[in-house]
C-alpha positions as CSV (number, residue, x, y, z in Angstrom):
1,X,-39.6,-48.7,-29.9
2,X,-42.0,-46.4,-31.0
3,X,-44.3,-47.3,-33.8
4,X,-46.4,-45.6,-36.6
5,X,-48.1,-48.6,-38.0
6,X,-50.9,-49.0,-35.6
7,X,-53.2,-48.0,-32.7
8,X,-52.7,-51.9,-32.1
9,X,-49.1,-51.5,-31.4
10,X,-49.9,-49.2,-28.5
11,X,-49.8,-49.8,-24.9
12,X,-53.0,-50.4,-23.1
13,X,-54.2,-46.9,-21.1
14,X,-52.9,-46.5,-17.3
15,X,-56.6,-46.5,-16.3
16,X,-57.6,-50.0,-18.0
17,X,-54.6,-51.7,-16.2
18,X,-55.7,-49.9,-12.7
19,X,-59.6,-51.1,-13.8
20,X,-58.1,-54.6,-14.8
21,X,-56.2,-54.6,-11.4
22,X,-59.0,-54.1,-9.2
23,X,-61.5,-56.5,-11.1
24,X,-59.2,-59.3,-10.2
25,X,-60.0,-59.0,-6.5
26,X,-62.0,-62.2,-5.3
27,X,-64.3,-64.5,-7.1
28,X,-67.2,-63.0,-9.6
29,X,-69.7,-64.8,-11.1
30,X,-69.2,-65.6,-14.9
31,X,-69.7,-65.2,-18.5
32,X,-70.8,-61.6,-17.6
33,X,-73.3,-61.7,-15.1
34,X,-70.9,-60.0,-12.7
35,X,-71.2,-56.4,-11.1
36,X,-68.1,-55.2,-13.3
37,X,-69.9,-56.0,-16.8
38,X,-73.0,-54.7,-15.0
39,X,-71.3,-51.0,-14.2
40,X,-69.9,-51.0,-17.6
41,X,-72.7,-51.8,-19.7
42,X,-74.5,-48.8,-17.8
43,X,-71.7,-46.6,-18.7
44,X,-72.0,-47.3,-22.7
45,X,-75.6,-47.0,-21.8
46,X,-75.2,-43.9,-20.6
47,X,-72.9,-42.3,-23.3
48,X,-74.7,-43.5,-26.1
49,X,-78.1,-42.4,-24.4
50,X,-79.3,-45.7,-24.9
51,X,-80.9,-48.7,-23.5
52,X,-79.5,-50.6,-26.1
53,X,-78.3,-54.7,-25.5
54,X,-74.8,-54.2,-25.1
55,X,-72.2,-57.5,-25.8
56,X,-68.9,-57.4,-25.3
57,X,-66.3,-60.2,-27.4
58,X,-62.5,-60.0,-28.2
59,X,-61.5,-59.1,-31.3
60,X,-63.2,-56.2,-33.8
61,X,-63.4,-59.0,-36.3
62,X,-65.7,-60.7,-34.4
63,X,-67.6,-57.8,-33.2
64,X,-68.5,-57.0,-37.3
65,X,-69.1,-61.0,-38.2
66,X,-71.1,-61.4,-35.1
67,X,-73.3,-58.2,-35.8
68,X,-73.8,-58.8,-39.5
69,X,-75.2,-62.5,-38.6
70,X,-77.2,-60.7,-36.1
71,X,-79.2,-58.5,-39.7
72,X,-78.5,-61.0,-42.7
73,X,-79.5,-64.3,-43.6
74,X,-77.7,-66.6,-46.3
75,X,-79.3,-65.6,-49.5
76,X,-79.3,-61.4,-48.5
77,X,-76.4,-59.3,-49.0
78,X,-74.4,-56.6,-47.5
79,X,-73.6,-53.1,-49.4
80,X,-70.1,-52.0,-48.3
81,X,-67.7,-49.4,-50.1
82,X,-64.5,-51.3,-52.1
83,X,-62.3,-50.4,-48.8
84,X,-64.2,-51.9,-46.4
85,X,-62.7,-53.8,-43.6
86,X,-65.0,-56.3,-43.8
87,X,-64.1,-56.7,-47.4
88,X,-60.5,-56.5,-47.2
89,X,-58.4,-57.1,-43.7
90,X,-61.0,-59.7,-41.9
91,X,-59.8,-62.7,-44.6
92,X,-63.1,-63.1,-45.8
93,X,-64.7,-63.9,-42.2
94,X,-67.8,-61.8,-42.6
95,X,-68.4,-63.4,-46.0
96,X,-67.5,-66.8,-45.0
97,X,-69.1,-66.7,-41.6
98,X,-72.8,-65.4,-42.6
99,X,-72.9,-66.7,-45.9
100,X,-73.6,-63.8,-47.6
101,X,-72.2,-62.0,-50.5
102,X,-70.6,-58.4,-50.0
103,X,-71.9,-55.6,-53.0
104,X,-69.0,-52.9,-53.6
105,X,-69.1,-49.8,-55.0
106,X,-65.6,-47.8,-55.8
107,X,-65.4,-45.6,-53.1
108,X,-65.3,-41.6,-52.4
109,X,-62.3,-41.1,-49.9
110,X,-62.9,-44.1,-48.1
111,X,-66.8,-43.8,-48.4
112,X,-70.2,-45.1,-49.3
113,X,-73.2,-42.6,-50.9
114,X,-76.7,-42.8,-50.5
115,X,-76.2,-42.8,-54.7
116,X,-73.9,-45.7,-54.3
117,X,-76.2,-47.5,-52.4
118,X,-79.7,-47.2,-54.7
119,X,-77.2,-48.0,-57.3
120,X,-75.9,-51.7,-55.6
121,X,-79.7,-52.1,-54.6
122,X,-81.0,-51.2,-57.8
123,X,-78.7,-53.3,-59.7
124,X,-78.8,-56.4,-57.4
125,X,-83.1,-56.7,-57.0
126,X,-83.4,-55.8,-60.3
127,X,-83.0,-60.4,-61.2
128,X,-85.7,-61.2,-58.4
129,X,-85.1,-64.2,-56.8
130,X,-82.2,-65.0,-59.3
131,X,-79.7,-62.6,-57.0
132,X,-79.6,-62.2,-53.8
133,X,-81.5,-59.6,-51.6
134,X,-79.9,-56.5,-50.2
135,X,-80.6,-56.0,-46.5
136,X,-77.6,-54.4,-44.6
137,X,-75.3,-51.5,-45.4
138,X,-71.6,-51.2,-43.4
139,X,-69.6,-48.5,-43.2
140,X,-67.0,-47.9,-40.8
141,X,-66.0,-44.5,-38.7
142,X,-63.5,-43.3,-39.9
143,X,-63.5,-44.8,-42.9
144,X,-60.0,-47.1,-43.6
145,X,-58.1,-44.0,-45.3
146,X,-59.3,-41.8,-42.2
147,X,-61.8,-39.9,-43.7
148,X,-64.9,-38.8,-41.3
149,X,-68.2,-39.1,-42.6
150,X,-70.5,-36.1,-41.3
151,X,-73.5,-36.4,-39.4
152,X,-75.1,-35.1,-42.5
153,X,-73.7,-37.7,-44.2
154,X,-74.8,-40.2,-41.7
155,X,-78.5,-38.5,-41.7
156,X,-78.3,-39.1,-45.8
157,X,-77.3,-43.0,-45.8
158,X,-79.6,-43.5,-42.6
159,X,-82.4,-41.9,-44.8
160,X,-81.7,-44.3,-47.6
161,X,-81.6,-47.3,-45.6
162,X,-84.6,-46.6,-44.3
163,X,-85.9,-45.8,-48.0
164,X,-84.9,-49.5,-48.7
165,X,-85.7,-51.6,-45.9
166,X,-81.7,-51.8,-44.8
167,X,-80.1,-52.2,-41.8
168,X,-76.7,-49.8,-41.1
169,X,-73.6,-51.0,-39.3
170,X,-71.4,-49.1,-37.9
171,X,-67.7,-50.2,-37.6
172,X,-66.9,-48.1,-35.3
173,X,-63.1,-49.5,-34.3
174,X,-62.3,-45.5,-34.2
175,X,-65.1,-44.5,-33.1
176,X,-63.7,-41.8,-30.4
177,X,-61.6,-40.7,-33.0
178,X,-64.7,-39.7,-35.3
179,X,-66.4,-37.7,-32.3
180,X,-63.5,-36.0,-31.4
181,X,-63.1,-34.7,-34.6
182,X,-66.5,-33.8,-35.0
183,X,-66.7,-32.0,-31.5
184,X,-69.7,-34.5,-31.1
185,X,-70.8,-37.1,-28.7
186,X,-70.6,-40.7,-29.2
187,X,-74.4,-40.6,-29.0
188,X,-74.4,-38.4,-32.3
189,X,-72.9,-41.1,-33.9
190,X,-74.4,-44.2,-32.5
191,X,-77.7,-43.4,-33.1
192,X,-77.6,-43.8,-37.1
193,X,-77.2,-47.2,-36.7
194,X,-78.6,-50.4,-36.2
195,X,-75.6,-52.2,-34.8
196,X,-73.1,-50.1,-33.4
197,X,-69.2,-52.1,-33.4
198,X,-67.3,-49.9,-30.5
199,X,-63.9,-50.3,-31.1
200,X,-61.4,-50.8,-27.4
201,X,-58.6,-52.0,-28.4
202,X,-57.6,-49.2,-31.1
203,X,-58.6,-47.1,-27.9
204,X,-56.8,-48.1,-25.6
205,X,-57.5,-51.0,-24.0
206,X,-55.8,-54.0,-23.5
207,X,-58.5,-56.1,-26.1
208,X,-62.2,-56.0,-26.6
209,X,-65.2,-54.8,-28.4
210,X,-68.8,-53.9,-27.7
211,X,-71.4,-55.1,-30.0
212,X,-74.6,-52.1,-29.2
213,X,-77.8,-53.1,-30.8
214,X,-79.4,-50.0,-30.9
215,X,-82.0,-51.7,-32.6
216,X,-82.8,-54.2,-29.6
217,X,-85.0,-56.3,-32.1
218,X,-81.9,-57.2,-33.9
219,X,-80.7,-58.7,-30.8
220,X,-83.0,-61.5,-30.0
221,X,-80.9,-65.0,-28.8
222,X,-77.9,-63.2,-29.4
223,X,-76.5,-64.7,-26.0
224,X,-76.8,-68.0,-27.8
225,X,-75.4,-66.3,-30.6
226,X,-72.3,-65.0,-29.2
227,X,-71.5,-68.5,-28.0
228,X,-72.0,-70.4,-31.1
229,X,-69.3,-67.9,-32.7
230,X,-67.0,-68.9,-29.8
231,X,-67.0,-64.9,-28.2
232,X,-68.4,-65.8,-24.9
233,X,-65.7,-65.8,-22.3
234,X,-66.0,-66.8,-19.1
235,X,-64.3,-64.4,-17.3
236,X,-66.1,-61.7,-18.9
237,X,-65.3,-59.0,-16.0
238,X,-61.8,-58.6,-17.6
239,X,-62.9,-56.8,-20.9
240,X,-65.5,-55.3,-18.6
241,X,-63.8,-53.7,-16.6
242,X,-61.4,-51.8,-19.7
243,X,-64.4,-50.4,-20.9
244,X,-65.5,-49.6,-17.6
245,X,-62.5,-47.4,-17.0
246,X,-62.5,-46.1,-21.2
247,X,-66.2,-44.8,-20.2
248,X,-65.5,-43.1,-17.0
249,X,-64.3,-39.4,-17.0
250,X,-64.3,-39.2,-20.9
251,X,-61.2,-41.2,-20.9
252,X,-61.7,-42.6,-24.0
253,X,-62.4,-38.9,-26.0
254,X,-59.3,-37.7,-24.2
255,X,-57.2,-40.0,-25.7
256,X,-58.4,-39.9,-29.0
257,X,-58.2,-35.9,-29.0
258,X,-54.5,-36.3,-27.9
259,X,-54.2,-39.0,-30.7
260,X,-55.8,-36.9,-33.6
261,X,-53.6,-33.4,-32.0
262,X,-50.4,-35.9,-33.1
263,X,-51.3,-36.7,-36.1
264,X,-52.2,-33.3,-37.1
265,X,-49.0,-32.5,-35.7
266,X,-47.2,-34.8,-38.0
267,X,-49.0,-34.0,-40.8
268,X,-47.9,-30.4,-40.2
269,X,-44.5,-30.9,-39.9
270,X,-44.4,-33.4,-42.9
271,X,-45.4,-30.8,-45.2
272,X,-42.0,-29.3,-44.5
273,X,-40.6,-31.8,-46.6
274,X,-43.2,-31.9,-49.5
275,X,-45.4,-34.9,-48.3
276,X,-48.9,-35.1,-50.0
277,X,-51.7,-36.3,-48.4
278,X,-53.7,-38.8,-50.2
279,X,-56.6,-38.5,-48.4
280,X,-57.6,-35.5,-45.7
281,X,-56.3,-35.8,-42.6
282,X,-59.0,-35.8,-40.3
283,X,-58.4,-38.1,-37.5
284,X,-55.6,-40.3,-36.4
285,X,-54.6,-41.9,-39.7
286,X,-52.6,-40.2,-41.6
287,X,-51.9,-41.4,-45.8
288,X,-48.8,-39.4,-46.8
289,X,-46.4,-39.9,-49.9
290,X,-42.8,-39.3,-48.6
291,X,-39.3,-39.3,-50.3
292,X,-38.7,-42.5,-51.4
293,X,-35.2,-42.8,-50.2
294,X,-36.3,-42.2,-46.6
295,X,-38.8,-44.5,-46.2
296,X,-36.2,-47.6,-45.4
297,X,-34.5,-45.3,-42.8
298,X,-37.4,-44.1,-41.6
299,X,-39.5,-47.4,-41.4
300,X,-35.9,-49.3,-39.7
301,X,-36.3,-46.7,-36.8
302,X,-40.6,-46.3,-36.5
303,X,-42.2,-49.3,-38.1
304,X,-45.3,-48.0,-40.2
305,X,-47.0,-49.6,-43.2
306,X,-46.0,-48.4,-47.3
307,X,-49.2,-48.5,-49.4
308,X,-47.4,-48.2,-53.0
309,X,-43.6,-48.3,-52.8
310,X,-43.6,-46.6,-56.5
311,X,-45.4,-43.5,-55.0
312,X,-44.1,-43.6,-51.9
313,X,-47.5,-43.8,-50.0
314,X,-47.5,-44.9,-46.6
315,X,-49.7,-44.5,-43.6
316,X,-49.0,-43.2,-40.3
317,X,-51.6,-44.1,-37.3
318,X,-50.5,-42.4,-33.9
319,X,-51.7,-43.3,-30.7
320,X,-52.8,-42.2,-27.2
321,X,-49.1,-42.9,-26.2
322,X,-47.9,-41.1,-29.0
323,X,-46.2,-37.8,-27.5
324,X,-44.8,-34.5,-29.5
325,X,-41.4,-35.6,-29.0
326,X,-42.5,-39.1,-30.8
327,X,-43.6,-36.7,-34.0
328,X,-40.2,-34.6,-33.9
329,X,-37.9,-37.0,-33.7
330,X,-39.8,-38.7,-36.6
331,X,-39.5,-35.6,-38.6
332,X,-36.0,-34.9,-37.4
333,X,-34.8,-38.2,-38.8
334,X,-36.9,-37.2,-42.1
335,X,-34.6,-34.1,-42.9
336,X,-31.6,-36.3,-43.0
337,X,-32.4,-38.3,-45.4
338,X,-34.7,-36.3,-47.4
């Protein structure tokens, strides 16, 4: 089966299982004070042209609760836009787990402003110590409807943070997917925030996340941290050594080049057929309204996600594994029943 409804529905990279297959030779110290986590924290060290704490925990969810603790306390608040993972697909976690009330603003193709922001911060500070105090902005790259915010954008909302005493973190789930359309480096993007979440399991790895607090400050007793929200495992070489291999040779940008070249692919061919795109398509999620009377045919044979059944909106996400003749048989089964 081939799937459109998720970079989590693909296969784990060759390379990770080859990493994952050689980390499991012999007996390695534990909870990551083994050479693996060791080599791969120098890698993301490296690439980020950083010297940054670098934590690595299982899911993307806890990467962004984790983090947020790490920059808000109880009676502060975090400035996200309306589609914000952290406000809509994490079940409340973020809120729940910190304590902390999330600010929205209606967003602009997925996106925050530096205008959005004064505005949330103006609004909230304005009742003193009867409201709570704004001290962290999150914004993930790409945004949920796979939008890219520039680096110019970036520079703008890291300007205003700093104009208002706020911390910035990055979701950066997709992160590769961001630089590769960009034609920057992960570094570019890293270093706007405070807290970087670095996605690996949208990228191609097995599971696992890297919390980099490129502000190390932020990172005091964060070992303790990571074990009181139940993310330090004991065997940490084996999400080590998957972003040991996603770090070495650019394998990571590679796939998310060959990811984005599909989606652009389908996106071309869907226009054959009079799909609209809801947002720009500029990485490897792709929101599309297609015939209506397709969509069950279609979704039976490549499971994929409908938005608004009355519009026909649905999104498409492809994949490192996703290959051209993936995308044509797609559209081949689209001119049927279109």
């Amino acid at each position: 089966m081939i799937s459109f409804a998720s970079d989590n529905c693909a296969s784990a990279l060759p390379e990770v299982l080859a990493s994952l297959s050689e980390a499991n030779h012999g007996h390695m110290p534990a909870y990551g004070a083994d050479p693996v986590t060791e080599r791969a924290v120098a890698l993301i060290r490296q690439s980020l042209n950083t010297e940054a704490p670098v934590y690595f925990v299982g899911t993307g969810t806890a990467a962004n609760v984790l983090a947020l603790k790490a920059m808000v306390l109880d009676y502060q608040s975090i400035i996200a836009p309306d589609t914000a993972h952290i406000m809509t697909h994490e079940v409340g976690a973020p809120a729940h787990l910190t304590g902390s009330m999330i600010l929205t603003r209606p967003n602009t193709l997925g996106k925050i402003t530096p205008d959005d922001i004064r505005a949330l911060h103006r609004g909230e500070t304005a009742w003193g110590r009867h409201s709570t105090e704004p001290k962290v902005v999150s914004i993930s790259q790409p945004t949920e409807f796979g939008t890219v915010y520039t680096l110019e954008e970036l520079a703008a909302i890291r300007a205003t943070c700093d104009e208002l005493s706020l911390y910035l973190h990055m979701d950066g789930c997709r992160l590769y997917n961001a630089a590769a359309t960009l034609g920057c480096t992960l570094a570019d993007l890293a270093g706007f925030a405070d807290i970087l979440c670095l996605g690996g399991t949208k990228a191609g790895l097995m599971f696992g996340e890297a919390l980099v607090f490129i502000n190390p400050q932020l990172a005091d007793n964060f070992d303790r941290r990571q074990k009181l929200g139940l993310q330090l495992m004991s065997k940490m070489r084996y999400v080590s050594a998957q972003f040991e291999a996603l770090f070495t040779n650019d394998l990571g940008l590679k796939a998310a080049h060959h990811a984005n070249a599909m989606s652009l692919r389908l996106w071309e061919g869907l226009q054959q057929y009079g799909a609209k795109a809801a947002y720009p398509v500029e990485s490897n999620q792709l929101f599309v309204t297609l015939p209506k009377q397709a969509i069950p045919h279609l979704q039976q044979a490549y499971p994929f996600y409908v938005y608004d059944q009355e519009r026909g909106l649905v999104r498409l996400i492809t994949s490192h594994d996703t290959h051209p003749e993936h995308v044509d048989s797609f559209l081949a089964l689209l001119r049927k029943y279109a």
